[in-house]
TIVOMAR-203823 format. One record per residue (C-alpha): residue in three letters; residue number from 1; x, y, z. Coordinates in steps of 0.001 Angstrom, whole numbers. Example, Ala and Ser with C-alpha at 12.3 -4.5 7.8 and 13.67 -1.06 7.14 Angstrom:
2
[ala; 1; [12300; -4500; 7800]]
[ser; 2; [13670; -1060; 7140]]
This chain:
456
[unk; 1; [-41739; 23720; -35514]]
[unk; 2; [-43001; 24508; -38834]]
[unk; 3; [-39312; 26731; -39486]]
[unk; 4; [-37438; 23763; -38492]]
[unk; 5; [-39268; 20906; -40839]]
[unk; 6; [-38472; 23574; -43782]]
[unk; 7; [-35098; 24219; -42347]]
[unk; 8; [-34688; 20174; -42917]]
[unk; 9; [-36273; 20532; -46128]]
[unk; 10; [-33704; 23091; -47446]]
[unk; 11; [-36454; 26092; -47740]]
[unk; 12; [-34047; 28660; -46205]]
[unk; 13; [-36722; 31535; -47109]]
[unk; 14; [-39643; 29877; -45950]]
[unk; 15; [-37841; 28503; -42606]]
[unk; 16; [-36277; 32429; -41875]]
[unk; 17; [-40073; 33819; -42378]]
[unk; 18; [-41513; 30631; -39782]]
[unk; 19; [-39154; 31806; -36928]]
[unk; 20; [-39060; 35349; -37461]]
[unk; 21; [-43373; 34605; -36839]]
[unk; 22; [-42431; 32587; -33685]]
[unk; 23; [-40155; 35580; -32607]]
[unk; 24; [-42926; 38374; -33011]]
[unk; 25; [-45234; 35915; -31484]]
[unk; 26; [-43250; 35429; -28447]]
[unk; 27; [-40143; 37858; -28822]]
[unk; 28; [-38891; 36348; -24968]]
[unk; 29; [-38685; 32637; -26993]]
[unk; 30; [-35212; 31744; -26905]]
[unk; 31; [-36103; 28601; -29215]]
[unk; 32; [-36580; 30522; -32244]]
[unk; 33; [-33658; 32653; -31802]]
[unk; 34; [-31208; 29788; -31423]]
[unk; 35; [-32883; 28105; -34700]]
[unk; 36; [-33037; 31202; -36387]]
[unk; 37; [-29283; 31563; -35465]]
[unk; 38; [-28435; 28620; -36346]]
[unk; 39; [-30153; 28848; -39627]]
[unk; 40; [-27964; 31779; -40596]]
[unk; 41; [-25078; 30259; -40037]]
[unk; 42; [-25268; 26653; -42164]]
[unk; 43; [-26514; 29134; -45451]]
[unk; 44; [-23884; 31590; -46035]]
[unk; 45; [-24149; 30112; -49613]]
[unk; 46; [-27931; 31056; -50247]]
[unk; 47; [-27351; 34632; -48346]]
[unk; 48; [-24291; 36969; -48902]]
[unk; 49; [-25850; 38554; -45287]]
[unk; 50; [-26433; 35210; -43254]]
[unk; 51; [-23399; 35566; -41316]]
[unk; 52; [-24692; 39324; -40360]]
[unk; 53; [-28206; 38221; -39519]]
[unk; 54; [-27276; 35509; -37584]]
[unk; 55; [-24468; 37165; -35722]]
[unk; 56; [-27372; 40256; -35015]]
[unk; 57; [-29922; 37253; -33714]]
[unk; 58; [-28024; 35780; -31377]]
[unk; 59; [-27163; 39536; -30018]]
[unk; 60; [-31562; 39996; -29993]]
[unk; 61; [-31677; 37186; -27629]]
[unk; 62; [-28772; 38268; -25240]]
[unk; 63; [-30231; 41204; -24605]]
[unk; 64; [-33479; 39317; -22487]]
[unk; 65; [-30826; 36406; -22242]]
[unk; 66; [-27668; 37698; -21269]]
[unk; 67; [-26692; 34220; -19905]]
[unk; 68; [-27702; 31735; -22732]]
[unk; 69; [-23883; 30186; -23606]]
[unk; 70; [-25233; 29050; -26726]]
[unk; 71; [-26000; 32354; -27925]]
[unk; 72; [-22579; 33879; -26606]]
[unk; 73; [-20310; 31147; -28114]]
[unk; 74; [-22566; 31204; -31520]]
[unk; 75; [-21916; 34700; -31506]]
[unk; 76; [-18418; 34988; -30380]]
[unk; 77; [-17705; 32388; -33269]]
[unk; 78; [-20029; 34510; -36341]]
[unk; 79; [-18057; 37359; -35499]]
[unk; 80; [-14864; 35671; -35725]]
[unk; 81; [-15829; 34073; -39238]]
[unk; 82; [-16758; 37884; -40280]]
[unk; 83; [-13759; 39476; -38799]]
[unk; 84; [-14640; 41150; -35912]]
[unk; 85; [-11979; 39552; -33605]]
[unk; 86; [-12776; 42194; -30966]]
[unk; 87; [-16451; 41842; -30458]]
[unk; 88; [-16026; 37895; -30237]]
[unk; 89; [-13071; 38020; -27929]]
[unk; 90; [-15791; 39926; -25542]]
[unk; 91; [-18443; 37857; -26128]]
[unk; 92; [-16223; 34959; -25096]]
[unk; 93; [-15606; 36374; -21712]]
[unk; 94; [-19497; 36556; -21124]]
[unk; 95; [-19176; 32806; -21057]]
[unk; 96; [-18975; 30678; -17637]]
[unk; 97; [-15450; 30265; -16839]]
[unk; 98; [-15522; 26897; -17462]]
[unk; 99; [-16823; 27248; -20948]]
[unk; 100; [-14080; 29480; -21724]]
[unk; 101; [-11432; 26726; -21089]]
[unk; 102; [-13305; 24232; -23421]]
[unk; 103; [-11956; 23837; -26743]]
[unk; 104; [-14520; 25213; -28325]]
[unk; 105; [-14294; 28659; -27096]]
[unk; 106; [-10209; 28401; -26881]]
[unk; 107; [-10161; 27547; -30583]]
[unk; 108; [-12389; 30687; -31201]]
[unk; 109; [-10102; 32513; -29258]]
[unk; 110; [-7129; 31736; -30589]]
[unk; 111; [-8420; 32404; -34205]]
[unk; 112; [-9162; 36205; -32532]]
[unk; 113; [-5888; 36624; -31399]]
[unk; 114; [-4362; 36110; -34666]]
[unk; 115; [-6687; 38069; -36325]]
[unk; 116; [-5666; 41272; -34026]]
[unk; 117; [-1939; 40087; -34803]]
[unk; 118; [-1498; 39351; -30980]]
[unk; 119; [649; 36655; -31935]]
[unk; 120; [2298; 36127; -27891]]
[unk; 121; [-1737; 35597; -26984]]
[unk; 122; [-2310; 33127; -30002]]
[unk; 123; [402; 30699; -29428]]
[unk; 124; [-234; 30784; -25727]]
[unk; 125; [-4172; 30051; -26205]]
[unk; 126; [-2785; 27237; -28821]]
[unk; 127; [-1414; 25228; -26383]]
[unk; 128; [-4035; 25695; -24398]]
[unk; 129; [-5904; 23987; -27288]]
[unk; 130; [-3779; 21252; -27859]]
[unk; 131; [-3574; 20021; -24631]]
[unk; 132; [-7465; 20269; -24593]]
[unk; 133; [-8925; 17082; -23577]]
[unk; 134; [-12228; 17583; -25064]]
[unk; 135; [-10281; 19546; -28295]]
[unk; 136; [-12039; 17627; -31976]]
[unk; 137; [-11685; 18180; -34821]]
[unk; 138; [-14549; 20376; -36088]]
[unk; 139; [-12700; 22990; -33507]]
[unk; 140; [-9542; 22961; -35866]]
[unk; 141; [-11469; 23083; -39275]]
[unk; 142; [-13917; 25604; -37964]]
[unk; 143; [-11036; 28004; -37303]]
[unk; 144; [-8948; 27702; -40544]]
[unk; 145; [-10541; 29905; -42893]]
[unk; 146; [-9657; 33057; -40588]]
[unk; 147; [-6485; 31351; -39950]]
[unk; 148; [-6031; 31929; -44056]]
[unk; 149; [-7308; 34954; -44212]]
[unk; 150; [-5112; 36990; -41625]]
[unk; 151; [-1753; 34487; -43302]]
[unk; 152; [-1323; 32905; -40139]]
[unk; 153; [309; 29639; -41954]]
[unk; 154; [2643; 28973; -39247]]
[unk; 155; [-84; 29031; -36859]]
[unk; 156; [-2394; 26580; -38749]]
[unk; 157; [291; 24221; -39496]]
[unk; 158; [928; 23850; -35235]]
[unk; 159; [-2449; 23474; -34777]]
[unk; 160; [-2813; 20899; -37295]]
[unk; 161; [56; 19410; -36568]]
[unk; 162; [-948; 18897; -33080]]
[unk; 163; [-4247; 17586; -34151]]
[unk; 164; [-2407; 14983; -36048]]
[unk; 165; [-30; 14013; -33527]]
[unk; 166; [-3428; 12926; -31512]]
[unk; 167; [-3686; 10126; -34040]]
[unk; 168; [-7279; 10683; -35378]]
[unk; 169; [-6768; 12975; -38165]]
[unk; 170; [-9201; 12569; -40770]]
[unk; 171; [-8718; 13631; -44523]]
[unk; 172; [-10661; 16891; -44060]]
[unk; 173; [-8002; 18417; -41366]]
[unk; 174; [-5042; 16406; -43489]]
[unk; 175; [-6153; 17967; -47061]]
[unk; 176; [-5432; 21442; -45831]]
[unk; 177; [-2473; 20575; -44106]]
[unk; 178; [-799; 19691; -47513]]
[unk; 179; [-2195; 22905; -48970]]
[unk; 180; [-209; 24452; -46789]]
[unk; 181; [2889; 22363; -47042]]
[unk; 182; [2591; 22781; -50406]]
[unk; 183; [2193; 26430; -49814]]
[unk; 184; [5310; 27638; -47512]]
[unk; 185; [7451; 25020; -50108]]
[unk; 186; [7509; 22158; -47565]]
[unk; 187; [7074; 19766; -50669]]
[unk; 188; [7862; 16398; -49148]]
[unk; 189; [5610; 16693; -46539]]
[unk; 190; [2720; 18103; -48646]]
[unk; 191; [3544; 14869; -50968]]
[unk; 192; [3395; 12179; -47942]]
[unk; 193; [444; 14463; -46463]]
[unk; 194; [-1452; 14078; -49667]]
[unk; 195; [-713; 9976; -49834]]
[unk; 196; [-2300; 9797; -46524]]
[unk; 197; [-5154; 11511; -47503]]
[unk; 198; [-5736; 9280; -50627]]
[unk; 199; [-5412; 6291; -48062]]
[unk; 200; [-8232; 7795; -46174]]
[unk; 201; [-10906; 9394; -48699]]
[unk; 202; [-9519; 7226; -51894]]
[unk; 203; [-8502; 8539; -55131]]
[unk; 204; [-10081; 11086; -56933]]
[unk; 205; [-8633; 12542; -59985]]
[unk; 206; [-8315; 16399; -58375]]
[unk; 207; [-6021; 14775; -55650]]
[unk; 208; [-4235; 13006; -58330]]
[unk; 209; [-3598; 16788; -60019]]
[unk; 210; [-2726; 18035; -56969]]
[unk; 211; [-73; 15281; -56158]]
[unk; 212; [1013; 15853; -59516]]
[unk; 213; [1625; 19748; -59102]]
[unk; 214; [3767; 18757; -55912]]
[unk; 215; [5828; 16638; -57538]]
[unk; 216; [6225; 18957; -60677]]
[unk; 217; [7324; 21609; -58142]]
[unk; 218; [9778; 18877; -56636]]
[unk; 219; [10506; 18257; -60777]]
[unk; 220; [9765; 14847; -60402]]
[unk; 221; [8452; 14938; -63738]]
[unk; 222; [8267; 10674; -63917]]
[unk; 223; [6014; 10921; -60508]]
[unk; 224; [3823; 13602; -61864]]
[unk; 225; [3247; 11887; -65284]]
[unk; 226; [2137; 8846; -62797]]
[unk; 227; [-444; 10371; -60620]]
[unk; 228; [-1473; 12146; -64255]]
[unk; 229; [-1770; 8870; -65914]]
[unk; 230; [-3458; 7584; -63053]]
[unk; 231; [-6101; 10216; -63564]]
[unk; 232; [-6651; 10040; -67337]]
[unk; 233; [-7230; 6767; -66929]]
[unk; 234; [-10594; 7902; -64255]]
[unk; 235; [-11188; 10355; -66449]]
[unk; 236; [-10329; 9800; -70293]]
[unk; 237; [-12146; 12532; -71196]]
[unk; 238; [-10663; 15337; -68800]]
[unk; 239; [-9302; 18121; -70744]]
[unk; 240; [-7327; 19446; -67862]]
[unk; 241; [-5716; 16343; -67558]]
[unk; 242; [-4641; 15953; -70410]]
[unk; 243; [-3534; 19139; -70556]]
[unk; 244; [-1398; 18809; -67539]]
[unk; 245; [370; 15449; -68743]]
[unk; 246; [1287; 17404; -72082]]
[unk; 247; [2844; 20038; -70527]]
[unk; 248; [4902; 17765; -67400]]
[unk; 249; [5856; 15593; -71151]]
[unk; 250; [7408; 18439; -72746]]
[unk; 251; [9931; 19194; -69710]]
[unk; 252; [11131; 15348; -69682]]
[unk; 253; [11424; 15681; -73719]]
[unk; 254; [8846; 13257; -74525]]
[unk; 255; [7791; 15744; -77151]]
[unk; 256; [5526; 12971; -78979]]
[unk; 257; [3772; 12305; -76230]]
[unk; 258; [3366; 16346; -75188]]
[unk; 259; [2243; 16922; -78726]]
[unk; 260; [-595; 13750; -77907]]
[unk; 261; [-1749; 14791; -75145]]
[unk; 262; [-2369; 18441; -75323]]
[unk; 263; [-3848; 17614; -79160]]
[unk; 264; [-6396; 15435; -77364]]
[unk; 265; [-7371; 18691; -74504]]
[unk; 266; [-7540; 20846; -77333]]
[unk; 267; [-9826; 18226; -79126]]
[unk; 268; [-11658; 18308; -75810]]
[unk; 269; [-12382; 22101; -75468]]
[unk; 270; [-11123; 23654; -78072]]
[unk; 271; [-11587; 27087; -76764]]
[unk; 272; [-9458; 26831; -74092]]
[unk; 273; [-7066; 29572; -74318]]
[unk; 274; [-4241; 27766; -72625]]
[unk; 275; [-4604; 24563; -74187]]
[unk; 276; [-4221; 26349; -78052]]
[unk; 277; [-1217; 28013; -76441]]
[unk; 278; [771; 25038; -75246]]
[unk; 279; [-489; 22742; -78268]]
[unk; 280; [1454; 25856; -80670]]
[unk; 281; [4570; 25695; -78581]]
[unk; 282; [4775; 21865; -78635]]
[unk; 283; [4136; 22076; -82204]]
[unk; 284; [7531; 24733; -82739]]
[unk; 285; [9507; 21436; -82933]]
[unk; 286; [7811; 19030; -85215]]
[unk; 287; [8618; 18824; -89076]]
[unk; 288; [6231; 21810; -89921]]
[unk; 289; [6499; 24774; -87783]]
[unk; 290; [3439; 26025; -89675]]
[unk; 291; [1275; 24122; -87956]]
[unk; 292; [1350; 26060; -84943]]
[unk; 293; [366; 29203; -86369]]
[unk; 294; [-3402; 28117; -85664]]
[unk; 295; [-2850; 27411; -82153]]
[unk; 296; [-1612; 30651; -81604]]
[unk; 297; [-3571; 32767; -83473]]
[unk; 298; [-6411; 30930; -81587]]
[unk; 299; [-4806; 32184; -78167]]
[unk; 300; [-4413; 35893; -79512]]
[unk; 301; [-8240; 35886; -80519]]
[unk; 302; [-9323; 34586; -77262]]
[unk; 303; [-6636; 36308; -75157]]
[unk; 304; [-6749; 39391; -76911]]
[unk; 305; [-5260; 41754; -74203]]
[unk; 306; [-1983; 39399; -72970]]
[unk; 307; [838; 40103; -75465]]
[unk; 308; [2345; 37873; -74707]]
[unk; 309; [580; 35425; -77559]]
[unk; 310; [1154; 37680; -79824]]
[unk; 311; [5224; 37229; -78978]]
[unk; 312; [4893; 33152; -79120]]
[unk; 313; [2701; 33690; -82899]]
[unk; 314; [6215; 36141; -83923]]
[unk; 315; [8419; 33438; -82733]]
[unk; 316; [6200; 30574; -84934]]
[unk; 317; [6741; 32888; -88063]]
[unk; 318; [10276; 33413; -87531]]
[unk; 319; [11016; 29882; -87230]]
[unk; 320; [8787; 29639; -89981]]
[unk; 321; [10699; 31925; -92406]]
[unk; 322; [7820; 34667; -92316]]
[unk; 323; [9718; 37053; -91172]]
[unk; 324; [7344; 40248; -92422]]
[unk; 325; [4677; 38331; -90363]]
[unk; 326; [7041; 38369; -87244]]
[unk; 327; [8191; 41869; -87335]]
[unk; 328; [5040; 43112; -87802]]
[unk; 329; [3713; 41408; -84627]]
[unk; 330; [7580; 41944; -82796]]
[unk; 331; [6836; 45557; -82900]]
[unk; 332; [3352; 45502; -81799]]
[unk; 333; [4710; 44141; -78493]]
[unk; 334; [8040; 45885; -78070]]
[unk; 335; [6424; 48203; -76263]]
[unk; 336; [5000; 45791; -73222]]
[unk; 337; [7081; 45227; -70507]]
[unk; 338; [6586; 41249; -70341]]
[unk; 339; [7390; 41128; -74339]]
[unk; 340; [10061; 43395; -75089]]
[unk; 341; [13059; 42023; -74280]]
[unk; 342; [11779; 39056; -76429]]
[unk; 343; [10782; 41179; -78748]]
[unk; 344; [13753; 42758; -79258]]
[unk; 345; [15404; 39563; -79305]]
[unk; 346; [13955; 38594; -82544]]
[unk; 347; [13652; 41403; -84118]]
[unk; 348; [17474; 41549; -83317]]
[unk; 349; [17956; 38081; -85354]]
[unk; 350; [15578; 39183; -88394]]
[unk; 351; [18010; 42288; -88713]]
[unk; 352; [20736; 39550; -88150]]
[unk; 353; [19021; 37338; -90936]]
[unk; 354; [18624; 40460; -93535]]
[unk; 355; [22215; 41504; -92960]]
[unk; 356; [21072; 44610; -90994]]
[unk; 357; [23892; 44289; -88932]]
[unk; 358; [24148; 47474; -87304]]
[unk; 359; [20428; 47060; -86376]]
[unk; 360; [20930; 43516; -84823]]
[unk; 361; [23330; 44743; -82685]]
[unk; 362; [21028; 47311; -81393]]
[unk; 363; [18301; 45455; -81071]]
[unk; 364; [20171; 42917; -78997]]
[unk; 365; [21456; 44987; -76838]]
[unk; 366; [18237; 46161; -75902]]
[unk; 367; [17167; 42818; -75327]]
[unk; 368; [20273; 42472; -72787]]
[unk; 369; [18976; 45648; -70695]]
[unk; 370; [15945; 43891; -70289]]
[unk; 371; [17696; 41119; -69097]]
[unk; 372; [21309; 41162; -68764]]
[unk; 373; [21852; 36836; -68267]]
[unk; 374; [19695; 36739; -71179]]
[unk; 375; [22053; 33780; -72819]]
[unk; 376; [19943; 33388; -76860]]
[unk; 377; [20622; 36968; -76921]]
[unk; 378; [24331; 37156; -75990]]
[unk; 379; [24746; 33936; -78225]]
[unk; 380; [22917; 35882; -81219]]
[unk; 381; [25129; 38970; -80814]]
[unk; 382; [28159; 37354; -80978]]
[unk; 383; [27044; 35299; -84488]]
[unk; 384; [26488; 38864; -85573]]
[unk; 385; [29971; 40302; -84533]]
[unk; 386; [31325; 36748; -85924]]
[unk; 387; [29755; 37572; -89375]]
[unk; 388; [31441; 40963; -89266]]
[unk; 389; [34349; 39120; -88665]]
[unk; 390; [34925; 41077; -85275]]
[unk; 391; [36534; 37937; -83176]]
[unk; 392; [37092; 39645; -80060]]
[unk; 393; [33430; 41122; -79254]]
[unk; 394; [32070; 37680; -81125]]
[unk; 395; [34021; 35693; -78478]]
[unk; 396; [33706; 37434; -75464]]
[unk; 397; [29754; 37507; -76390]]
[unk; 398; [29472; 33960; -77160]]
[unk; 399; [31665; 33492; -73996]]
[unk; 400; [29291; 34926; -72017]]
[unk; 401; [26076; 32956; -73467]]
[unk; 402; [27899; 29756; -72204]]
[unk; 403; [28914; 31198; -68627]]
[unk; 404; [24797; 32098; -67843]]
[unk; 405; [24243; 28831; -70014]]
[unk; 406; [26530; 25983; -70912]]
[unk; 407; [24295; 24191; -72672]]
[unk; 408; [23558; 27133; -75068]]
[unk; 409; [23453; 25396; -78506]]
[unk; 410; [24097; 28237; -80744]]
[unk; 411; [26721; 29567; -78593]]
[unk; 412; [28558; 26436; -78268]]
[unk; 413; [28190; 25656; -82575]]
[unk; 414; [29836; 29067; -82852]]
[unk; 415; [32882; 29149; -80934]]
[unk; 416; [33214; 25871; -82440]]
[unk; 417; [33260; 27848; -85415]]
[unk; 418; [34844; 31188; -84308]]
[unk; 419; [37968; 28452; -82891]]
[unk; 420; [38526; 26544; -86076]]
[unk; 421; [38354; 28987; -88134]]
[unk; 422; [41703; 30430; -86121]]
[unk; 423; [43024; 27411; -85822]]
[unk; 424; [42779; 27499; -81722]]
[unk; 425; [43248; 23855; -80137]]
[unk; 426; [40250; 24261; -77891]]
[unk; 427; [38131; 23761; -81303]]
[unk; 428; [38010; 19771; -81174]]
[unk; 429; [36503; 19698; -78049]]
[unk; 430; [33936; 22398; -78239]]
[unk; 431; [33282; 20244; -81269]]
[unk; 432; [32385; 17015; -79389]]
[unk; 433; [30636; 19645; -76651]]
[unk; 434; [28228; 20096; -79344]]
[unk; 435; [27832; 16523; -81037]]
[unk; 436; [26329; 16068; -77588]]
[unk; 437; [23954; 19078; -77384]]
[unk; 438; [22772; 18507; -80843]]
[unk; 439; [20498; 15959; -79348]]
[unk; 440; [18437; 18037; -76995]]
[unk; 441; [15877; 18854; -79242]]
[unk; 442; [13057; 20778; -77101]]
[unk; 443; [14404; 23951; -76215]]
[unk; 444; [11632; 26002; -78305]]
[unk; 445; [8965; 24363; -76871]]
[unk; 446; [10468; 24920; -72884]]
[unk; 447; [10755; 27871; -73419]]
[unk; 448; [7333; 28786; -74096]]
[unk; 449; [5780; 26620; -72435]]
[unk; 450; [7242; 27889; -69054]]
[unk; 451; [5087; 30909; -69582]]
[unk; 452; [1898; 28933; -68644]]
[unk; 453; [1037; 27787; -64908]]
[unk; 454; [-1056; 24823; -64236]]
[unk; 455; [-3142; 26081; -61453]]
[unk; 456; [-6265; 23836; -59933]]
């Protein structure tokens, strides 16, 4: 009694020591055993080994107690949560016969199956479980973390599913439903799965982020900047938020408002890696590209070992007009695989920039092994054959920037160019082509700002 008033108390040490005494006391107790047990398994938190020790308890008692169901289906279920499928599929068929058909033990079965990959067994024992009468839902939750762990999605989404259908869903089985919606790409459901669960539980600003990822993914970027909203107004002073809204901003070109927001999660934590990152790349299109040098220098001293920074600080100098400053950090990442084809890239237009012809070329090209539909650098290496007045290789170049991308600024400015300067018709409209480009103004900043992931 004494272990079970400082079970209720939260004293897992002093309640394991109590019933371990009432075991030695009367080792052929089943009481303790099943309190011990039980013990175990609500503190995985406070002990890495609970699971273990409580799986190895309920086995102590079966030995004098090979009949106690409580001790079988406690155990079949501990060694399903620690991956013994095996052991708890025999365990389950020391229960009663008509223990094994309750939901209960069918769930825990099921769970077994798909952890030994006997995937004709586990959709057989899920029906089973659906068309349980006595199935709830603490069965289906219990279950899903081994469901997850073996990447049985499909299977957790029937069940679910089927739990739903019932009518009684709460927001605890309907939250991890839209996780994994969200997860196999279903997006519309994990979006009207996610409503429903704010109907149920009310808002909370992580459910708002989470609807907002979903409809970022579905590039809703209007909906996302709603939920987001929604949240900074719960929680003015959330960096992440902020954060988030900043970067969904900068893909619908509301650049002021980007620049805002992720100012204001910078001014929140200000050592956030990520934040200095995307504050730099917003910054690349305001009136002074310098003032993104900061930023980024801030992400290369906190994110040291991704050179990727160090690529995004080169590009601020270049468009800055430091160009020693960018080739010196160009070339200390030409060497990593995620940074040199970028790398190359500029160092390609400072060549371009210093006249170096021969060197832009073959730094551009290098750039187009790394990626051959990359469309800056095919637009680049034709403004460099078009300087050398080499109109065939210039067109065909700049030809092929506009077939990978037809919005490609430069590439569309210099045909324009490369076609009046020969006279060809086609010049007036590639002309009025790029009167209308000239007003998308954010390509700098999307372009870095891709790099980063808004995770939860």
């Amino acid at each position: 009694m004494l272990g079970v008033v400082e079970a209720q108390e939260g004293n897992y040490g002093g309640a394991e020591a109590s019933f371990e005494k009432a075991i030695v006391a009367d080792p052929r107790f089943s009481g303790p055993y099943l309190n011990l047990g039980r013990l175990y398994q609500e503190n995985p938190s406070k002990d890495p080994q609970a699971w273990k020790k409580g799986a190895a308890t309920y086995e102590r008692l079966l030995k004098f107690e090979p009949g106690n169901p409580e001790a079988t289906y406690q155990g079949a279920l501990l060694r399903m949560q620690l991956g013994d499928y095996a052991a708890s599929l025999v365990h389950l068929t020391h229960l009663p016969r008509e223990l094994q058909e309750r939901a209960q033990a069918l769930a825990v079965r099921c769970a077994d199956h798909a952890g030994l990959q006997n995937r004709t067994q586990a959709e057989a024992t899920e029906k089973q479980l659906l068309a349980s009468p006595d199935l709830v839902e603490a069965d289906v939750i219990t279950i899903l973390p081994t469901l997850a762990r073996q990447h049985q999605a499909a299977l957790a989404i029937g069940i679910l599913e089927g739990w739903d259908k019932r009518g009684v869903a709460s927001a605890d089985a309907l939250h991890p439903l839209a996780a994994l919606y969200a997860e196999g790409g279903s997006l519309d459901k994990a979006r009207a799965t996610l409503e429903r669960v704010a109907q149920l539980q009310g808002v909370s600003v992580s459910l708002l982020m989470e609807l907002a990822r979903v409809a970022n993914r579905q590039q809703d970027y209007r909906g996302a900047l709603g939920y987001l909203a929604h949240a900074r107004d719960l929680e003015p002073n959330n960096a992440a938020v902020h954060f988030f809204f900043g970067i969904v901003a900068g893909e619908t070109d509301l650049g002021e408002e980007a620049y805002r927001s992720l100012e204001k999660a910078v001014s929140l934590d200000a050592n956030n890696p990520y934040y200095n990152y995307a504050l730099g790349a917003t910054m690349m299109n305001r009136e002074d590209v310098h003032d993104a040098y900061p930023y980024f220098q801030k992400y290369c001293a906190l994110k040291p070992q991704d050179p990727r920074g160090r690529l995004a600080l080169a590009a601020a100098y270049f468009y800055g007009h430091d160009l020693d400053l960018a080739q010196k950090e160009l070339h200390s990442v030409a060497g990593y695989k995620e940074t040199a084809t970028g790398a190359h890239y500029f160092l390609g237009r400072v060549a371009n920039q210093e006249g170096r012809y021969a060197e832009a070329v073959a730094e551009l090209q290098k750039a187009l092994e790394g990626n051959p539909r990359y469309a800056d650098a095919y637009a680049e290496l034709g403004i460099v054959y078009l300087k050398q007045k080499q109109d065939p290789e210039a067109e065909k170049c700049l030809a092929q920037a506009l077939e990978i991308s037809p919005d490609n600024i430069p590439a569309n400015f210099n045909l324009m160019i490369l076609y009046q300067r020969r006279g060809d018709p086609r010049a007036e409209a590639r002309a009025k082509r790029f009167e209308e480009l000239r007003k998308l103004r954010w390509e700098r900043q999307k372009e870095f700002l891709r790099t980063i992931q808004v995770q939860p």
